[in-house]
C-alpha positions in Angstrom: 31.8 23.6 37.8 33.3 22.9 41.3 33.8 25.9 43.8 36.7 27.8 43.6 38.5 26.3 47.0 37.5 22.7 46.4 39.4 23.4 42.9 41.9 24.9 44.7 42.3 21.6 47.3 42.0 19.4 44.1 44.6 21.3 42.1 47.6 20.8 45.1 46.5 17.4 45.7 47.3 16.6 42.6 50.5 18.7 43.0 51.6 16.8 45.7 50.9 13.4 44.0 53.5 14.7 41.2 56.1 15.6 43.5 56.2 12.8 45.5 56.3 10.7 42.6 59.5 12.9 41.7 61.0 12.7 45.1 60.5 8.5 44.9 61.5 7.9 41.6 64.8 10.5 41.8 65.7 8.9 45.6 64.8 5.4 45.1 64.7 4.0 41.8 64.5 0.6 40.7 68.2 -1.1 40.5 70.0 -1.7 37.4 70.8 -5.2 35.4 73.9 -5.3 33.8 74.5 -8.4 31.5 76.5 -11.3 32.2 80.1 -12.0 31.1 80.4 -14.8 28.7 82.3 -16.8 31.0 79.7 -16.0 34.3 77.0 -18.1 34.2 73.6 -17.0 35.2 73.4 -20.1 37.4 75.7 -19.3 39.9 74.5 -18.5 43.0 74.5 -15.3 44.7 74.8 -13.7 48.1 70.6 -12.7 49.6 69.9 -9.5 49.7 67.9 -7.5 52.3 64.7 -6.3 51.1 64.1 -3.0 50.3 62.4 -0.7 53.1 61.7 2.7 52.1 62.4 5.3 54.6 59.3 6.9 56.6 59.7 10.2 54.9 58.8 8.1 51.6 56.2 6.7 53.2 54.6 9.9 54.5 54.4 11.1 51.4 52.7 8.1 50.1 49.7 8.4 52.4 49.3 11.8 51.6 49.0 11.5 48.7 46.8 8.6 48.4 44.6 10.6 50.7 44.7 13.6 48.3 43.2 11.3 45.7 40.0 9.8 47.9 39.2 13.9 48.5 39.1 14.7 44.8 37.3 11.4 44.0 35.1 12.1 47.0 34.4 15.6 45.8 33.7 14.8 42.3 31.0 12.3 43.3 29.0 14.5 45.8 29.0 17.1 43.0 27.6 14.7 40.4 25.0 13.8 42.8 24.0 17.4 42.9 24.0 18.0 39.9 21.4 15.3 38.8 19.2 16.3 41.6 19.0 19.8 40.2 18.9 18.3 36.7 15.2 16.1 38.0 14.3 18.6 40.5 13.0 21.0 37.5 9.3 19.3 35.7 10.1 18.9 32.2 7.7 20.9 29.6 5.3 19.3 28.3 5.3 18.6 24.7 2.0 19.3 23.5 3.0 16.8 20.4 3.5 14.5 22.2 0.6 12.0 22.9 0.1 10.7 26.1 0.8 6.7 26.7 -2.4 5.1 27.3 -3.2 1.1 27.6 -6.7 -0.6 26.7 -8.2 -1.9 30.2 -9.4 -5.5 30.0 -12.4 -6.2 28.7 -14.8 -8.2 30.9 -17.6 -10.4 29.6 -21.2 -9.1 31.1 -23.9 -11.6 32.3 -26.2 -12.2 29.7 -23.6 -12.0 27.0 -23.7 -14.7 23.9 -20.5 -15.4 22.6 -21.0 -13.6 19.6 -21.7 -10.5 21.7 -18.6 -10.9 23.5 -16.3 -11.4 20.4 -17.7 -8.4 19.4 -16.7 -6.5 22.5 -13.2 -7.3 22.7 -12.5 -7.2 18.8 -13.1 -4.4 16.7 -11.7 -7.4 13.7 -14.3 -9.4 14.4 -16.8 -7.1 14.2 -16.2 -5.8 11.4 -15.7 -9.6 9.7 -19.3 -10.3 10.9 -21.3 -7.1 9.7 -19.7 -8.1 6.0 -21.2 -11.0 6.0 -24.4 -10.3 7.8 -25.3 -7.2 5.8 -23.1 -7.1 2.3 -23.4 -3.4 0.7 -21.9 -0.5 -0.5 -20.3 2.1 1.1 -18.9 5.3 -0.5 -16.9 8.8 0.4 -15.6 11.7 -1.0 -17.2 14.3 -3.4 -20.9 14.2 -3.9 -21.5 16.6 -7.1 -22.8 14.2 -9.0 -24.8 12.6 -6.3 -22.7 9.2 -6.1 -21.6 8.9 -2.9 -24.8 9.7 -1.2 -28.1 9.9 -3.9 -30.6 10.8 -1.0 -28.1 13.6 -0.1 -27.4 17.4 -1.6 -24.3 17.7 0.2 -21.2 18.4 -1.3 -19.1 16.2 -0.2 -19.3 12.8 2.2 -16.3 13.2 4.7 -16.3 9.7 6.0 -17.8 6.1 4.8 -21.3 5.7 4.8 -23.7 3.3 3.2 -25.8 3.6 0.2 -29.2 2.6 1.6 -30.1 0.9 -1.9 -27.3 -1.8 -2.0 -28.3 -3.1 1.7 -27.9 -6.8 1.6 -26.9 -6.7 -2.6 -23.8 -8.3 -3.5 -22.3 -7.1 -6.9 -19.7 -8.4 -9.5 -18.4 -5.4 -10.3 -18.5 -1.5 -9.4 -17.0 2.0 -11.2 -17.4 5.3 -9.5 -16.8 8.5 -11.3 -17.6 12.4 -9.7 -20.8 12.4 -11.4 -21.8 9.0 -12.3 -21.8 5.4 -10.8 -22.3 2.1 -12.4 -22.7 -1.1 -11.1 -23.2 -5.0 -12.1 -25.3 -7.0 -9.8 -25.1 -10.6 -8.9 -27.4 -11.5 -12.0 -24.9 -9.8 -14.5 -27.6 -6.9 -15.4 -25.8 -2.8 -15.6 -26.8 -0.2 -13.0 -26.8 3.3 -13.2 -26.8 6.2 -11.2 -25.7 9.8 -10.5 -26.7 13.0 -12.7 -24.6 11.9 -15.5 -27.0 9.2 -15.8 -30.2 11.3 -15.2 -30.8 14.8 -13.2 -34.2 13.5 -12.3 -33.7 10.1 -11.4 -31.5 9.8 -7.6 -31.3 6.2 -7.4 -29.7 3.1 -8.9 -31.4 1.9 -12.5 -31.0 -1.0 -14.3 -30.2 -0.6 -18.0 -28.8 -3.3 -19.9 -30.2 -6.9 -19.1 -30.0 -10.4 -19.6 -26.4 -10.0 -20.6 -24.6 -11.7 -18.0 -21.6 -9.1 -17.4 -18.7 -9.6 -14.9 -16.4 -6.6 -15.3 -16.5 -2.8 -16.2 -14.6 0.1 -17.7 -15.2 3.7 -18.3 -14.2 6.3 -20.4 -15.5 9.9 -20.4 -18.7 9.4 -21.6 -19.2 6.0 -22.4 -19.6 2.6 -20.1 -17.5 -0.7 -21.4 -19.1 -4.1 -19.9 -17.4 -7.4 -20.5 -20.0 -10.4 -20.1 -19.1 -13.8 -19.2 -19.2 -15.6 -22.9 -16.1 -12.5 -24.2 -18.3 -9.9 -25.9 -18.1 -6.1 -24.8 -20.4 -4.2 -24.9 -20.3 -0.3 -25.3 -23.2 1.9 -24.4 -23.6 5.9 -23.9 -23.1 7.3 -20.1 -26.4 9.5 -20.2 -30.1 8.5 -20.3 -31.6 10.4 -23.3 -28.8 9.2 -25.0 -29.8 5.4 -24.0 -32.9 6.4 -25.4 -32.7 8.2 -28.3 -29.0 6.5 -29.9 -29.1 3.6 -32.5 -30.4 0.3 -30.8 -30.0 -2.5 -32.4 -31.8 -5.9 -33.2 -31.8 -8.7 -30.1 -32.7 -12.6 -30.5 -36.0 -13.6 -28.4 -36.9 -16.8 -27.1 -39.3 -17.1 -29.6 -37.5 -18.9 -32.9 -36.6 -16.7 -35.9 -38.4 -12.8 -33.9 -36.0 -10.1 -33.2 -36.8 -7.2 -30.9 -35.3 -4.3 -30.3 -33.1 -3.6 -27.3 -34.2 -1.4 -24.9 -31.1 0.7 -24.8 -28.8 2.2 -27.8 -25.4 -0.1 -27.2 -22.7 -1.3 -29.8 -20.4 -4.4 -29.4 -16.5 -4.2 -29.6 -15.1 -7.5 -30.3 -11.9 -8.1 -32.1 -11.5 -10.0 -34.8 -9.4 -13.0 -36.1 -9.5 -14.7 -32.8 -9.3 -17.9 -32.6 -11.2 -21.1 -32.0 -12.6 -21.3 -28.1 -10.5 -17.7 -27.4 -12.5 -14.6 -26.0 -11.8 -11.5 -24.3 -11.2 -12.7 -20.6 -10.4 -8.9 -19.2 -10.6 -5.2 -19.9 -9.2 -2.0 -18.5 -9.8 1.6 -19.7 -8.4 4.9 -19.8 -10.4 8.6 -20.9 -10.2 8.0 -24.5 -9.2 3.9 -24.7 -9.9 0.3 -23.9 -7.5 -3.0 -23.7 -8.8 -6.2 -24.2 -6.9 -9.2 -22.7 -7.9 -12.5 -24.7 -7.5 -16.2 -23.3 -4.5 -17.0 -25.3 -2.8 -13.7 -24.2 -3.5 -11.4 -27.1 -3.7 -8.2 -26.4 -6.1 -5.7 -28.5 -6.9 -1.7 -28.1 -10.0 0.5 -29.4 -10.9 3.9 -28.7 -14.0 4.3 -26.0 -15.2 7.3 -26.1 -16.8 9.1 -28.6 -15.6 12.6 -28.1 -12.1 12.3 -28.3 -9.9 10.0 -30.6 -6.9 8.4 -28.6 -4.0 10.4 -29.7 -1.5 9.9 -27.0 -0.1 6.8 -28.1 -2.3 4.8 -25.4 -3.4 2.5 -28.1 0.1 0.8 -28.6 -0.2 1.5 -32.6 2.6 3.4 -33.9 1.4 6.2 -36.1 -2.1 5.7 -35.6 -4.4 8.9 -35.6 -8.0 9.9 -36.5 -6.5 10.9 -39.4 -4.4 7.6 -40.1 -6.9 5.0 -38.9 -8.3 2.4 -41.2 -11.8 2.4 -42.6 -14.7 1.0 -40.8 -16.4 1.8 -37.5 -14.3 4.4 -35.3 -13.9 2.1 -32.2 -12.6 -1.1 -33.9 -10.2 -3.0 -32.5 -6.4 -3.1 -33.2 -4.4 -5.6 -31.9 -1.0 -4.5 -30.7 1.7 -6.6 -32.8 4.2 -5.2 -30.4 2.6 -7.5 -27.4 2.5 -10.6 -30.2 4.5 -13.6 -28.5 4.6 -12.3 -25.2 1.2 -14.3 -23.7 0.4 -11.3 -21.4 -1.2 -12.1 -18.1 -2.4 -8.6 -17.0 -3.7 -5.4 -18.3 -3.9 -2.2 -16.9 -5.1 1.3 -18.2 -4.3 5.1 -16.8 -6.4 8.2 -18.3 -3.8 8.4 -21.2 -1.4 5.6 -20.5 -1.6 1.6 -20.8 0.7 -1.4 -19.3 1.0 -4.8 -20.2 2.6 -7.5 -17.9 3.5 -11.2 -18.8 3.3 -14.2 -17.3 7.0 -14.1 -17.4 7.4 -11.0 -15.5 8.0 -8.3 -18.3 6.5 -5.0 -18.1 5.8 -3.1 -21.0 3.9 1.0 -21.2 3.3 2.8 -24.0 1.3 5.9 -24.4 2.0 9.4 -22.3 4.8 10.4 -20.2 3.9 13.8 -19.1 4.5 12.8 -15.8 6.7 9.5 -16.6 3.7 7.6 -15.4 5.0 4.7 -18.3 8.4 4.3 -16.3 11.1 6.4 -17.8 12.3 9.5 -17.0 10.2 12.5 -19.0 11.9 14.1 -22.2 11.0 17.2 -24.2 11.8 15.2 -27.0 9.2 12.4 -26.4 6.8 12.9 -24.7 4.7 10.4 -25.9 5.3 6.6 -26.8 3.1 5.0 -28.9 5.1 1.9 -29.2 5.0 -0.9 -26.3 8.6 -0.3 -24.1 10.1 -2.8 -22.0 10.5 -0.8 -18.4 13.4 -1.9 -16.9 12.7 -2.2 -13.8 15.7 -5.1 -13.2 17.8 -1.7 -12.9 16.2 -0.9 -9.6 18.0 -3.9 -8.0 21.3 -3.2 -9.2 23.9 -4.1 -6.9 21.4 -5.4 -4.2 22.3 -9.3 -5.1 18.2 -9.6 -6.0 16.7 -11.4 -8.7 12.9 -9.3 -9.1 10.1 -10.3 -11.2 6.8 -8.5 -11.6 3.9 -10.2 -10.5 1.3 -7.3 -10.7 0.7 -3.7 -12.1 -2.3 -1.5 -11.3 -2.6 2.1 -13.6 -4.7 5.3 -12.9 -5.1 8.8 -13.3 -1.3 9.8 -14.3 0.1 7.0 -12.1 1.8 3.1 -12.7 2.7 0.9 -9.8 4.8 -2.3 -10.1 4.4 -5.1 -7.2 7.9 -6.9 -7.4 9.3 -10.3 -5.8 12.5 -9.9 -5.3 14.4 -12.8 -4.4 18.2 -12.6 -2.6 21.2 -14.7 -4.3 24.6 -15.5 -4.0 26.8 -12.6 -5.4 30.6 -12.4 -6.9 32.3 -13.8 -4.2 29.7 -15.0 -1.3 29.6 -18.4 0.0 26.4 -19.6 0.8 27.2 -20.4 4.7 27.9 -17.1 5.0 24.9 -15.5 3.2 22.0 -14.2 5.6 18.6 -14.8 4.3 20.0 -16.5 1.0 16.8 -17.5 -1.1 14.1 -15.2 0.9 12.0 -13.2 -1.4 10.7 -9.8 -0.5 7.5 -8.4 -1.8 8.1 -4.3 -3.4 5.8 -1.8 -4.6 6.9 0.8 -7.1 5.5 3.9 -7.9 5.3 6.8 -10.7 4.0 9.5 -12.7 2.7 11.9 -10.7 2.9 13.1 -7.7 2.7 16.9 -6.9 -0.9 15.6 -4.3 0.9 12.8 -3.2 -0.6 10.0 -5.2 2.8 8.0 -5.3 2.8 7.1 -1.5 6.4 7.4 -1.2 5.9 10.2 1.3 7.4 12.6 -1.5 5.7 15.9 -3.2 7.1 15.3 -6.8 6.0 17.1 -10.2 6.8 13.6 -12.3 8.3 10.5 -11.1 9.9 8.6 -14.1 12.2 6.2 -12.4 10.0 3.7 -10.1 10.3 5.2 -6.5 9.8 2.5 -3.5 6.9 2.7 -1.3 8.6 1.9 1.8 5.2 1.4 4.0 3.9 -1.4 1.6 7.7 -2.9 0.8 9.7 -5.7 2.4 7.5 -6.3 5.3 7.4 -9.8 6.9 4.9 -11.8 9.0 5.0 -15.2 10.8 2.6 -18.0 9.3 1.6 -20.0 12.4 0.1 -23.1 10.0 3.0 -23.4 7.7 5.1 -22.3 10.9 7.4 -19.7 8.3 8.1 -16.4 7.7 6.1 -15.3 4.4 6.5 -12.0 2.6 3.2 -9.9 2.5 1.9 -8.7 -0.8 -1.1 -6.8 -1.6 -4.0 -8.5 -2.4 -5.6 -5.6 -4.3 -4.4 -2.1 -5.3 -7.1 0.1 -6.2 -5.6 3.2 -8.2 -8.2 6.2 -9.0 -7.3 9.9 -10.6 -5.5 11.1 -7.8 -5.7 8.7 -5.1 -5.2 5.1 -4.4 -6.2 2.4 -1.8 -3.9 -1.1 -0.8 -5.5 -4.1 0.9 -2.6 -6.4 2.0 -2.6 -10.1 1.7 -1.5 -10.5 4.7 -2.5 -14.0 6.9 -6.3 -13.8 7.8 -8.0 -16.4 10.0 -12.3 -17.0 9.2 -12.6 -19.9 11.3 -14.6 -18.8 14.5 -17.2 -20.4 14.9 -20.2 -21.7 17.2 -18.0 -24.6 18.4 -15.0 -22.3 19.2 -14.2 -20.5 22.4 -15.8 -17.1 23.2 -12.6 -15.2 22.6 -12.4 -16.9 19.5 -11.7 -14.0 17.2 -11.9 -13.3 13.2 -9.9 -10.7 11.7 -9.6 -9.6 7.9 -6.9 -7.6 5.8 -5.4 -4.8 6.8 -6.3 -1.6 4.1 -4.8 2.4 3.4 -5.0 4.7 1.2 -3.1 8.0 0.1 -3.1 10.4 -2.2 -5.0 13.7 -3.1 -7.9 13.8 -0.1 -9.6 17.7 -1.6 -12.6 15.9 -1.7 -12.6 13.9 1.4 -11.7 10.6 -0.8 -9.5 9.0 1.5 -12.3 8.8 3.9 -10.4 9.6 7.3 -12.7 12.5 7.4 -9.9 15.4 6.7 -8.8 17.0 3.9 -5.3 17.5 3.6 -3.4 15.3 0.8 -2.2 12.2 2.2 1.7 11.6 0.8 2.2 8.3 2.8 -0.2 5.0 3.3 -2.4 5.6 6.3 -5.2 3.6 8.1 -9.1 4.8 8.5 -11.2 3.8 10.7 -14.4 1.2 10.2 -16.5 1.4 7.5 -19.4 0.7 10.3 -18.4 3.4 13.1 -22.5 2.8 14.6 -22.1 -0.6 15.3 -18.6 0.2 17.0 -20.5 2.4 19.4 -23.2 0.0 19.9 -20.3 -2.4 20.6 -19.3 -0.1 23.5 -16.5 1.3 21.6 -17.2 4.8 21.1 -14.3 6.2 22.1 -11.8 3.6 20.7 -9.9 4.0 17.3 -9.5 1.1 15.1 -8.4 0.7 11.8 -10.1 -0.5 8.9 -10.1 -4.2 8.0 -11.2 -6.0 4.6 -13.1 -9.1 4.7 -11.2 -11.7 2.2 -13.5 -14.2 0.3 -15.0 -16.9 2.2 -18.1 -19.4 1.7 -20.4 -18.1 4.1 -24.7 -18.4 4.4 -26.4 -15.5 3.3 -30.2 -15.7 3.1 -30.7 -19.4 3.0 -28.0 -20.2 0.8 -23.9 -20.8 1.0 -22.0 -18.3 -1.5 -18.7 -17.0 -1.7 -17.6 -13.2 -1.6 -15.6 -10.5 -0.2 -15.3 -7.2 0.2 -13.6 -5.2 -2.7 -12.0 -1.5 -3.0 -13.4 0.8 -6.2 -11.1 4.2 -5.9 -12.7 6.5 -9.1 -12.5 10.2 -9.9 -12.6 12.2 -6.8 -14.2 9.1 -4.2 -14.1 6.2 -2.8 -16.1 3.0 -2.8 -16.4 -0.9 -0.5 -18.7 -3.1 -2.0 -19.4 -6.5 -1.3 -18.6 -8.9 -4.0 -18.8 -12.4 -5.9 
């Protein structure tokens, strides 16, 4: 506020201004025009007139007044001025959330340096590219009960990534983790085993079944489901003594018209009536139930494990019960008439819940909604649906002038995700000139079921999520493709759900190409990778354990050989190493690195 006599001044300046206005305007207004007479014409001349010269009084007046005006304006500026100077001359407090701005000093290349050496010093990318192809592995976090994570260990828990000594330079076709048991398929196709649901006394990895060639594996609560590459599944008991002691049945030698026995007790599920040159191409499982995905996009169901019948409607059979099941074996397989038609492109299981998606984009879940993990909102009423549902997830675009299809959906625990195109069009009424971004596609990832530890990744605490929420950190995003010279969409390239948590790689543009002929600054980098979701256990692996509701980047699977890279200090985020022909021990082969979330922790294994 100004001081009392500079208000004063400013108050009769501005006094004076008014009344001198008055006085001028009252004394010496401006003449009046009158119009002319019809018969006058505006043309005729007139008699000049002396300009107008305001008396000096008037004049007077007018100066002090104009210098009334210059004081107030005057005033007002040297009190501004002060004002800002006390305003800057306090320090501001400092906001201890606030971190403080910091920028990465050049790196500079040391004598002595090979190039490698110095891609590895200014690229944490790199880095982490090379080690993945240099020494392939596994690497696992979260709880260690079971002695998974870490066999060699008694701890309770492995807070962040660390390798499994075993799997040092193995590269495996498949991997399944579970609190207290982990199996495994190895580049040969044969089943490892390990953890104390395998065996209490033995701590590391065993081979069980062999010569089988298998590529892919489910799990159930007590039973291992392993797909081979010629379509048959095999199902074989979780335990040991139960390897040992169950039913083992007769195998074909090399030697014509001898049968042995197998070494392990193991029973085949293969459906029946299918036809000539089709064979089970996938599988997925839940806690009580398997799908099977056949070649001409059949889609079957059987119960996996042996303690508990599926009874949730997982199966996709209407009415069907331990009670109301057919005769014969008690882990046949049904196929779902439902699905018939439809020539389904992907399967995917949760503990009590399946999905279906076809190659046309239709999404259909059946089994429980507890947590409207299957899409629709929960009712009392029906809880459960046992018959295959369309989910209409065309709703979610209502309004938005987009045209989505489903191109992927992942299942877990009590959650569903749905990976969406959606493509902008012309709406009631637009003209294309006028349409911005007309014919662009963004890439969506939908989310439900539950969601009380954050397992959704929408950032949200929620009891049951039935109607698909967005995950805003993984939707719509956008990069620039410097070959194709475009703007491209970036999709996931794998979603890995577990119980209660879940981990993302994005597909987003890679580059592999450095090479001995490059520069020394050339530079590879990999896929970008977070998780969320329930972290008690430490299964996130960013070496906290508070439940993550939102996406978030960990660091490097290989945090020793970023300190021996001189980054100690430095935080980095994790990258995935896409697949890519490289030489490993004498001999060119193709892999990548893959994420395997399971029950309570987290697995990166290099794969074929």
């Amino acid at each position: 506020m100004l001081p009392s006599r500079v208000a004063r001044t400013a108050v009769r300046g501005l006094s004076n201004i008014s009344k001198s206005r008055q006085h001028c305007l009252h004394k010496h207004s401006a003449p009046t025009f009158r119009r002319y007479a019809s018969s006058q014409s505006p043309h005729t001349p007139k008699t000049p007139q002396r300009p107008y010269i305001p008396p000096p009084s008037v004049v007077k007046s007018h100066k002090r007044a104009a210098g009334a005006v210059a004081v107030v304006l005057l005033l007002s500026v040297i009190y501004q001025a002060w004002e800002m100077h006390e305003a800057f001359a306090e320090a501001p407090a400092a906001d201890a959330d606030q971190p403080e701005l910091k920028f990465e000093k050049t790196k500079k290349k040391k004598s002595g340096m090979t190039k490698e050496d110095n891609r590895d010093m200014i690229s944490s990318q790199h880095l982490q590219v090379r080690r993945s192809w240099e020494n392939p592995g596994v690497y696992a976090w979260g709880s260690n009960t079971g002695k998974v994570a870490a066999p060699d260990s008694d701890e309770a828990y492995v807070k962040i990534p660390r390798r499994i000594p075993f799997f040092n330079d193995m590269l495996l076709r498949d991997l399944k983790l579970d609190r207290m048991f982990g199996v495994a398929v190895t580049e040969k196709g044969d089943l490892l085993q390990w953890g104390k649901g395998y065996s209490e006394d033995e701590a590391q990895p065993t081979v069980t079944l062999k010569g089988k060639n298998l590529k892919q594996l489910a799990i159930s609560r007590d039973r291992i489901l392993a797909l081979s590459s010629s379509g048959t599944v095999y199902s074989l008991p979780i335990s040991k003594i139960d390897q040992e002691e169950g039913f083992k049945p007769a195998e074909s030698t090399w030697v014509p018209f001898w049968n042995s026995r197998a070494q392990v007790s193991y029973r085949k599920i293969n459906p029946d009536g299918l036809g000539w040159n089709e064979k089970v191409t996938s599988i997925s499982g839940g806690l009580e139930h398997l799908l099977l995905l056949t070649s001409s996009g059949r889609v079957f169901s059987a119960a996996s494990g042996s303690e508990d019948y599926p009874a949730r409607g997982q199966l996709g059979i209407p009415g069907l019960t331990w009670f109301t099941r057919p005769e014969g074996r008690y882990d046949m397989c049904h196929e779902i008439g439902t699905l018939k038609g439809f020539n389904v492109a992907k399967i995917a299981a949760g503990d009590y819940h399946s999905l279906a998606l076809d190659k046309e984009g239709r999404c259909f879940s059946f089994g429980d909604n507890t947590s409207g993990q299957l899409g629709f909102e929960w009712s009392a009423s029906t809880p459960v649906i046992d018959l295959p549902s369309l989910v209409p997830l065309q709703q979610l675009y209502l309004g938005t002038n987009q045209v989505p299809k489903v191109t992927n959906v992942s299942a877990g625990g009590l959650n569903s995700f749905f990976e969406i195109d959606a493509t902008r069009v012309l709406g009631v009424g637009e003209e294309p000139g006028t349409v911005r971004g007309l014919g662009r596609t963004y890439a969506d990832v939908w989310a439900a079921g539950h969601g009380v530890k954050g397992s959704l990744g929408t950032g949200k605490w929620v009891h049951s999520q039935g109607v698909p929420a967005k995950i805003a950190g993984l939707s719509g995003m956008f990069e620039y493709d410097e070959v194709k010279n475009i703007m491209i969409p970036i999709r996931m390239a794998q979603l890995s759900v577990g119980a209660t948590h879940t981990a993302a790689v994005m597909d987003n543009v890679t580059y592999l190409d450095a090479s001995v002929k490059s520069s020394e600054n050339d530079t590879n980098w990999g896929a970008d990778a977070l998780l969320w979701g329930c972290n008690e256990y430490y299964q996130v692996g960013n070496g906290r354990r508070n439940n993550t509701p939102s996406p978030v980047y960990i660091q490097p699977l290989d945090r020793d050989a970023e300190k021996d890279a001189g980054r100690g200090k430095e935080q980095h985020r994790l990258h995935i190493t896409p697949r890519h022909t490289v030489k490993f021990q004498g001999r060119r082969i193709s892999m990548e690195q893959r994420f395997e979330c399971g029950r309570h922790l987290t697995g990166v294994y290099s794969s074929v």
